[in-house]
N, C-alpha and C positions, 0 to 999 in steps of 0.2 A: 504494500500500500504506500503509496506517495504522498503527501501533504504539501501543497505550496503555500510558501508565506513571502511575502517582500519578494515575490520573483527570483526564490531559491527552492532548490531543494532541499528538504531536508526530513528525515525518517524513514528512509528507504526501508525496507523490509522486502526480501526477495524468498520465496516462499516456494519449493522443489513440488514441482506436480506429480502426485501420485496416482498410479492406474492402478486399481484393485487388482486386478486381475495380472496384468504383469508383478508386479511383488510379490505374486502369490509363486509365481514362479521365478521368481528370484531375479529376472528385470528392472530396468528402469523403466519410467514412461515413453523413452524414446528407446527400447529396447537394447540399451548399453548398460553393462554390469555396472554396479557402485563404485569400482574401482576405475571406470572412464567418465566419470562423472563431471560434468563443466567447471574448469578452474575459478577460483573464486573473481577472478581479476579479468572478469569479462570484458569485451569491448566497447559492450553497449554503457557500460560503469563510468567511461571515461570522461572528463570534463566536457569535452567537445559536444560529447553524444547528450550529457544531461544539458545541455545549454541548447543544444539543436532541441530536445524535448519541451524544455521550457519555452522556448518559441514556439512550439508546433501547438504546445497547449493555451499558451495568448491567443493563437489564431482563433485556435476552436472558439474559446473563452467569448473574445472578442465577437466572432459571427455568431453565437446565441445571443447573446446580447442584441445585437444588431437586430437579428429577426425574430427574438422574443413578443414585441406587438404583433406581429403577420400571423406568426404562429395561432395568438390567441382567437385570432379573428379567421383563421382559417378552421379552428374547431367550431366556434360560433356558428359560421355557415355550414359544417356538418353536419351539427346538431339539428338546424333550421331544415336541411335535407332529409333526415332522418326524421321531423316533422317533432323533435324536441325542443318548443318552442318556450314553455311554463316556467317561470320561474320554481323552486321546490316548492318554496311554500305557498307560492297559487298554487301550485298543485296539488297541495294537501288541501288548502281551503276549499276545492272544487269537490275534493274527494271524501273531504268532510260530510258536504253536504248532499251527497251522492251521484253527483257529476261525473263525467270522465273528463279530464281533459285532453279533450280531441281537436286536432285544429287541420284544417283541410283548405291547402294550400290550391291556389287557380292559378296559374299564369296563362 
């Protein structure tokens, strides 16, 4: 698990995938014995690579942000398609009183 703070990394935690079934037979998950196991001092470890990461996750970061409004208003009109138009609690008010709330859309 990663944590970013101030545009650093920091709390790496790198955690060996285990395949039930391989182990069971005495495998890795990439079917290499324990003894060929990836050196601790991986490539991807390196300054270069966590600072390429750390940009690649601003980008991400950055473009949800960005299309965070669209997004909203892209489920809004789903819902609307989907003929979910009710607020909840109209809908309970409706259903309270023995209503459906049905809305039947014309274009």
């Amino acid at each position: 698990m990663t944590d970013m703070a101030d545009d650093r990394l920091v709390n790496v935690k790198v955690h060996k995938r285990v395949d039930p079934i391989a182990a069971e037979a005495g495998r890795s998950f990439l079917g290499r014995g324990d003894d060929q196991a990836q050196p601790d001092n991986d490539p991807l470890d390196s300054p270069p690579m966590q600072a390429l990461f750390r940009r690649l996750m601003g980008f991400t970061r950055r473009e949800m942000d960005l299309q965070a409004e669209n997004r909203v208003q892209m489920a809004i009109d789903h819902d609307y398609y989907d003929h979910i138009q009710w607020a909840v609690d109209d809908a309970v008010t409706l259903e309270s009183r023995g209503q459906l709330p049905a809305v039947y859309n014309k274009i």
